[in-house]
N, C-alpha and C positions, 0 to 999 in steps of 0.2 A: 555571510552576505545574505544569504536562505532568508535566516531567520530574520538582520534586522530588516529586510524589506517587508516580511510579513507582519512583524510591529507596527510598522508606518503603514501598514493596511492594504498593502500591496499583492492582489493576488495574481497568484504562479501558476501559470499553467504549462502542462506538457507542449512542446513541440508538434503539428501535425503534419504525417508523411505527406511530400510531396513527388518522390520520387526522383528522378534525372530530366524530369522534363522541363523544369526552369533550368536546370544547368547546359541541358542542349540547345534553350534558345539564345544563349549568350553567347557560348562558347563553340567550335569549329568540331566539327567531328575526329580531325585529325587530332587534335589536343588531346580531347576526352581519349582517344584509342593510346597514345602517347601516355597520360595519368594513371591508364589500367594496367600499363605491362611494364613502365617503367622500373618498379623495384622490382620484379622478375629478371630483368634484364640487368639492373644493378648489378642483383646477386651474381649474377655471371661472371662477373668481372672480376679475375685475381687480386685479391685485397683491397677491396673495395671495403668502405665503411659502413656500419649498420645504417645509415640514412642516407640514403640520398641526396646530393649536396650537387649544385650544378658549377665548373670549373670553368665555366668561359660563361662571358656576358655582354651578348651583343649587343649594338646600339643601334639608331638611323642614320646617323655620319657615316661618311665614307673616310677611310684610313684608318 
């Protein structure tokens, strides 16, 4: 993909750091602290799988 965009004259540039501070203005602090220790706490769990996978999926309805 690299290359045939650079064919068609497409220049690539790196990515520049932005750090957490666009994702904190979106996101709740309690999420972002939930996303850091999440697979810590995964692994804790007796036979838990390598990824993390969520087994309940709530909604806004009631029932």
């Amino acid at each position: 993909m690299r290359e045939a965009l650079q064919q068609q004259g497409h220049e690539l540039k790196e990515p520049e750091p932005h750090g957490l501070i666009p994702v904190e203005a979106v996101h709740h602090q309690d999420y972002l602290h939930f996303l850091k220790n999440i697979y810590r706490r995964w692994q804790e769990i007796p036979g838990a799988s390598a990824e993390v996978i969520p087994n309940i999926h709530p909604n806004r309805t009631a029932g």
